[in-house]
C-alpha positions in Angstrom: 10.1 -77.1 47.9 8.7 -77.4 44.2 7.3 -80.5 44.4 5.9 -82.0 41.4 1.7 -83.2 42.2 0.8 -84.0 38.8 1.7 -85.7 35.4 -0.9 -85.6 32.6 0.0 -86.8 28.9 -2.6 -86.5 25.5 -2.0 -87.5 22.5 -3.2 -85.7 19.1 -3.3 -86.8 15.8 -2.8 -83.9 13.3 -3.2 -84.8 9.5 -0.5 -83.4 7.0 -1.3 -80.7 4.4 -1.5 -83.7 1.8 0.6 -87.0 1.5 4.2 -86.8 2.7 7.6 -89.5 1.8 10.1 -90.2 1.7 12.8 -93.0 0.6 11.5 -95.6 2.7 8.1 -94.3 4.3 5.1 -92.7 4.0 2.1 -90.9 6.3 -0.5 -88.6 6.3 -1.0 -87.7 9.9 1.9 -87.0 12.6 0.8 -87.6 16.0 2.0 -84.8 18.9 2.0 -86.5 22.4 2.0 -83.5 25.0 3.2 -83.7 28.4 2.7 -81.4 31.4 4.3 -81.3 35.0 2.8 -79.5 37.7 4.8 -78.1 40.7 2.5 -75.9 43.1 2.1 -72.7 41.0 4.4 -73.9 38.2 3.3 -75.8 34.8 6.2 -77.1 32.5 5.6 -78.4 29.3 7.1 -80.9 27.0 6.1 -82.8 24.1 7.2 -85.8 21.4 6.6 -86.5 18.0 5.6 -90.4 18.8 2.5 -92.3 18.7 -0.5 -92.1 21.7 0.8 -96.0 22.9 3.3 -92.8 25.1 0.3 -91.4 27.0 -0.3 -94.3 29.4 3.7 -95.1 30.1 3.7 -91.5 31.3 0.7 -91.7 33.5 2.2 -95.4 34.5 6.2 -95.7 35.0 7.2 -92.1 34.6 4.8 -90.3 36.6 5.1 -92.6 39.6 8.8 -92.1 38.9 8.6 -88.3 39.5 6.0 -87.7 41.4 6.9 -86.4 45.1 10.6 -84.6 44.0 11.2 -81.6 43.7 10.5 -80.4 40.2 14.4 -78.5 40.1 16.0 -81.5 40.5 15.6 -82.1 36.8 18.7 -84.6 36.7 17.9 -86.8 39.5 13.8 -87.2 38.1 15.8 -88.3 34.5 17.6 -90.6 36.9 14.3 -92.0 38.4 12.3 -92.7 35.0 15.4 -94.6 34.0 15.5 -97.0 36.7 11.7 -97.1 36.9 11.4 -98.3 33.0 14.4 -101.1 32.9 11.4 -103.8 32.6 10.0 -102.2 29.9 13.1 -101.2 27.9 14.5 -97.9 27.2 14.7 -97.6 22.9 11.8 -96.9 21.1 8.6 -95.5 22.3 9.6 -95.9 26.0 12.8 -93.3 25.5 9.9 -90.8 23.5 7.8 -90.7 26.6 10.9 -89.8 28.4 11.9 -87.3 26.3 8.5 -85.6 26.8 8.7 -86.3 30.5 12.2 -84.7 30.7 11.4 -81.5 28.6 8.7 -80.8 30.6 10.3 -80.6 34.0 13.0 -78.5 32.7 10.5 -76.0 31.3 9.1 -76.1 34.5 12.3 -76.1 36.8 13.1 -72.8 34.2 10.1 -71.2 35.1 10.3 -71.5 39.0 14.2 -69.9 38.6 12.4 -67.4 36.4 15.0 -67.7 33.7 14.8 -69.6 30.1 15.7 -73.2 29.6 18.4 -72.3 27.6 20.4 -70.4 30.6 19.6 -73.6 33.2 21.3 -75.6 30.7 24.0 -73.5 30.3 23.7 -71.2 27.4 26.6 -70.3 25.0 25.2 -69.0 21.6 22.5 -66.3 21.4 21.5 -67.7 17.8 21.8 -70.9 16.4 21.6 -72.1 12.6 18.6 -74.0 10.8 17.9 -75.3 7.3 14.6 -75.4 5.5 13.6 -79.3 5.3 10.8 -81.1 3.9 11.3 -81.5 0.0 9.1 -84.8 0.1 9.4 -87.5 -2.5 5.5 -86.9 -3.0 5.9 -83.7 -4.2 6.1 -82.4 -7.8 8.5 -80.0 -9.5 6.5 -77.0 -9.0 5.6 -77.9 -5.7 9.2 -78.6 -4.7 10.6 -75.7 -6.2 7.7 -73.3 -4.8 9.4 -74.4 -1.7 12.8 -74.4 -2.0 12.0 -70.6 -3.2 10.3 -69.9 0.1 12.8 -71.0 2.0 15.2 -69.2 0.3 13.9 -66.2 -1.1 10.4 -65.7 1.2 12.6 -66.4 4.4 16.3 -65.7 3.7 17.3 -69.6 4.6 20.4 -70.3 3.1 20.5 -73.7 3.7 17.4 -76.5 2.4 17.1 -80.0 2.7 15.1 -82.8 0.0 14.3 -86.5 0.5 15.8 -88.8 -1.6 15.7 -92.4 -2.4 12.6 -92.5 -3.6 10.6 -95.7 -3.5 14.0 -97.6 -1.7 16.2 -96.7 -3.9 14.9 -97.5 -7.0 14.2 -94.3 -8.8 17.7 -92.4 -9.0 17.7 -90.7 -12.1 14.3 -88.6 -10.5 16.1 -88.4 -7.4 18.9 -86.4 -9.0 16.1 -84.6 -11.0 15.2 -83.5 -8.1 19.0 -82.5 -6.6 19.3 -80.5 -9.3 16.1 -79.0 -10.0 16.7 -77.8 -5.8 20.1 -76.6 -7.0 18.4 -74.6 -9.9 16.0 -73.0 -7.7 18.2 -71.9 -4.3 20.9 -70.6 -6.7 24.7 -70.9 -6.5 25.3 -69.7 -3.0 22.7 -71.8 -1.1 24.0 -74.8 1.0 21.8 -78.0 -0.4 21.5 -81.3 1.6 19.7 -84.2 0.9 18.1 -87.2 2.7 18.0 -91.0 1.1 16.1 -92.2 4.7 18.4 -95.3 4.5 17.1 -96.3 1.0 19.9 -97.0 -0.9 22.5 -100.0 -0.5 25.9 -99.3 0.0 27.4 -99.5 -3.9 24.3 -97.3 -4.8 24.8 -94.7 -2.3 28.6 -94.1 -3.3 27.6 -93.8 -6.7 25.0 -91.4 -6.2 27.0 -89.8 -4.0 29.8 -88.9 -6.4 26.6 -87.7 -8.6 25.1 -85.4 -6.1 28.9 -83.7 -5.6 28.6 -82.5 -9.2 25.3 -80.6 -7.9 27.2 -79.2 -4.8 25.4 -81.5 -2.3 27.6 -81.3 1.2 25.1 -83.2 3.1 24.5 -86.7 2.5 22.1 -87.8 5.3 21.5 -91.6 5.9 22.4 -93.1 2.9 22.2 -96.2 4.3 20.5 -97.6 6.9 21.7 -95.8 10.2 21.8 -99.7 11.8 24.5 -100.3 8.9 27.7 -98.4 10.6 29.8 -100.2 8.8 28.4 -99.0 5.4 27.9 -95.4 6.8 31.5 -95.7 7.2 32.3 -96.9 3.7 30.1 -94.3 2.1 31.8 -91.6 4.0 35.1 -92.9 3.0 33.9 -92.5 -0.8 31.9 -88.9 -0.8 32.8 -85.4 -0.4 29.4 -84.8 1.5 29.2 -85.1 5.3 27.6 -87.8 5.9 25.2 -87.9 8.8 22.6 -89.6 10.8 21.7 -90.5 14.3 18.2 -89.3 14.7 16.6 -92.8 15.5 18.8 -92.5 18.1 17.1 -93.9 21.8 20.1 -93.8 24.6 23.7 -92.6 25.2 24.5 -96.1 24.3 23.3 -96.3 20.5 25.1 -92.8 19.9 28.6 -94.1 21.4 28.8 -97.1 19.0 27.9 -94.6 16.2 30.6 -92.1 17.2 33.1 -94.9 17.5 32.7 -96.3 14.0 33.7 -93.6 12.6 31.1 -93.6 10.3 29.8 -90.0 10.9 31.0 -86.1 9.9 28.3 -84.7 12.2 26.0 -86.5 14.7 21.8 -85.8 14.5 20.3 -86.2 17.6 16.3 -85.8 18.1 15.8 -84.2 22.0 12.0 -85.6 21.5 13.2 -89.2 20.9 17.2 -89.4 22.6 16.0 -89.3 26.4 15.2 -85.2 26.3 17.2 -82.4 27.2 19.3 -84.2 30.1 20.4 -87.0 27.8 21.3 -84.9 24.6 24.0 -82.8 26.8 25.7 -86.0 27.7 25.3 -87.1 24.0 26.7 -84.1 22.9 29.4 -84.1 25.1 30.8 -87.3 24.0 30.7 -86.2 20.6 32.7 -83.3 21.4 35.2 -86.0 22.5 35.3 -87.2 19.4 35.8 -83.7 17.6 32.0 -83.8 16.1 29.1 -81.5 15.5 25.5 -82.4 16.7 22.9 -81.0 14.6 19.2 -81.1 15.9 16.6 -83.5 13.9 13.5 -81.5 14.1 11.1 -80.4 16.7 12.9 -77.1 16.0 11.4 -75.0 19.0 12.5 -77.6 21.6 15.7 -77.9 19.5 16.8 -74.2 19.6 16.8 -73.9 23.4 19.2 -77.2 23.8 21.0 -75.4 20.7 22.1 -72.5 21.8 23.4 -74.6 25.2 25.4 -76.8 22.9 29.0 -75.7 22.3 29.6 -77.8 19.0 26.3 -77.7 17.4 25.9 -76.8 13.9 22.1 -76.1 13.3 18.5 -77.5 13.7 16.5 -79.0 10.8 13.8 -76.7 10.8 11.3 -79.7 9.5 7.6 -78.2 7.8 5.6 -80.8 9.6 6.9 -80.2 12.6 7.3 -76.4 12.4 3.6 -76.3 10.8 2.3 -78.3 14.1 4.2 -76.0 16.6 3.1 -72.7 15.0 -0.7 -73.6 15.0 -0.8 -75.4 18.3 1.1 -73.9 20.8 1.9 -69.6 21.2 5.2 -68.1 21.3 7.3 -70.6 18.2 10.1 -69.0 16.9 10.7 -67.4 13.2 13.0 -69.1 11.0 13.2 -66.4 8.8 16.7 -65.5 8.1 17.9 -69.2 8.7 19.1 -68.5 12.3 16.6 -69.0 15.9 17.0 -66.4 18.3 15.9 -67.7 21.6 15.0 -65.0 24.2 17.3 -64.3 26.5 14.2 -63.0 29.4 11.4 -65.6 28.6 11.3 -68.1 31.8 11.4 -71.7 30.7 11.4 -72.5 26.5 8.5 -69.7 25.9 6.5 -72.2 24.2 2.3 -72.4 25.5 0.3 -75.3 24.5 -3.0 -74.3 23.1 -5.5 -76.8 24.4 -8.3 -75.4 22.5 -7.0 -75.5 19.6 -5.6 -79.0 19.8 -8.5 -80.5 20.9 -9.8 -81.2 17.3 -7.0 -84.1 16.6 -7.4 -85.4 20.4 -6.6 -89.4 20.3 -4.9 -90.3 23.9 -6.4 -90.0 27.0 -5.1 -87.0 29.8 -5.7 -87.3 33.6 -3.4 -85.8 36.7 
């Protein structure tokens, strides 16, 4: 037996390089909520991009949920938190927790088979594609293009991703500025996407959308709100882009009613909000029923291990924040550089080590066993 002894949670709040927006939002920190399982000699780790009010439903519901199984029966833990957290609902920052929670013991249940998370969970591609995202509505021209070229040029990603919608909608003439002056900068051959964060109304979106074709844009994410499937639907009905969202996504549930509207090219699913990796395998799946792609919405180093176990994905948004955080906070994150992820086929669990030490700095949420 493996059996799992201890759950501790902390939360860290980690201020952005300067302020960051987009169509609908803005922010200057992004708050990391780690979690770690212990199992005798074993330590998993997994983490969510949430807000510290995670920390005490792990030590509370989840842990006492988990606690006393044995740490490689991954599926039947995922099983437990969901029964143990039907008072408390699953959407939102319950689901995040769980996500955390669920990462964690599979990182773990890896490392006591001695093999990577991505074999446990069934691995089928030994690369997986990302794109360059960030492009914030904050930024200037320079600033934005300096990017873009990075991506592109510094790092051989053919594939880069800009907010849009700036200020809810209002400012479309800079948002296409902005399309274009990306265009300009990646050159013919790179694949341009662009995010409007649910900004726009649904006349307004088909409009720019027919705009943003004459600029080569084939992904159109969230042009409307994600709750509005029937104007997803309508949009996509009126664009050449794919157009895609899903990444506010909480349960099995919320994805099926998006899949069934028809209202999506290709499905984004978030393993640190959906319910982890357990739930995002059964999301995928049904996806697949439906003859659609999932594509993973950031927390790109979790994202590349369920990735390459995914037989229709299509790539990981490889999101600056997030990739900034992982890379200074935990050892062993992965190089984007020409726009594929190669996870290690030897590494036990995802590879990933949480740097404590250098993470204490942005502490905000309490950690206990």
């Amino acid at each position: 037996m493996h059996t799992i002894d201890g759950v501790r949670a902390s939360a860290y709040r980690i201020p952005t390089d300067g302020p960051e927006a987009d169509g609908t939002l803005a922010w200057d920190a992004t708050t990391l909520v780690v979690v770690t399982v212990d199992a005798a000699d074993v330590t998993g780790t997994g983490w969510t991009y949430a807000d510290a009010a995670c920390v005490p439903i792990v030590h509370g519901k989840l842990a006492d949920a988990v606690r006393g199984h044995d740490v490689r029966d991954v599926v039947a833990c995922w099983h437990a938190m969901q029964r143990a957290i039907r008072n408390l609902g699953r959407p939102g920052l319950v689901s995040c927790a769980m996500s955390a929670v669920d990462v964690a013991l599979w990182d773990a249940a890896a490392r006591t088979y001695e093999v990577p998370v991505s074999t446990l969970l069934g691995r089928v591609h030994e690369d997986v594609p990302l794109y360059g995202s960030g492009g914030f509505t904050t930024y200037g021209d320079d600033e934005l293009a300096g990017q873009i070229a990075e991506w592109v040029r510094g790092k051989g990603i053919p594939r880069v991703k800009i907010k849009i919608g700036e200020s809810w909608g209002t400012r479309v003439e800079r948002d296409l500025h902005r399309t274009a002056l990306t265009r300009e900068t990646a050159g013919p051959d790179t694949e341009v996407y662009v995010d409007a964060n649910g900004a726009y109304p649904v006349g307004l979106a088909t409009r720019v959308g027919e705009r943003l074709a004459d600029l080569g844009v084939t992904w159109f994410e969230e042009p409307v709100s994600s709750d509005d499937l029937d104007g997803l639907r309508r949009v996509r009905e009126s664009v050449g882009a794919d157009v895609t969202a899903g990444e506010y996504g909480y349960d099995l549930h919320y994805f099926a009613r998006m899949i069934e509207s028809d209202a999506l090219d290709c499905v984004q699913v978030d393993v640190t909000r959906c319910g982890g990796f357990t739930e995002w395998q059964r999301i995928a799946a049904l996806a697949a029923a439906h003859g659609l792609d999932v594509s993973a919405h950031c927390a790109p180093n979790l994202s590349a291990h369920i990735g390459a176990a995914t037989p229709n994905f299509r790539h990981i948004e490889w999101f600056v924040d997030h990739d900034r955080i992982e890379s200074r906070l935990f050892h062993g994150a992965l190089d984007p550089s020409g726009g594929r992820a190669h996870v290690d086929a030897k590494t036990p669990g995802h590879g990933m080590t949480f740097d404590r030490a250098a993470a204490e700095p942005f502490a905000v949420g309490e950690e206990r066993t």
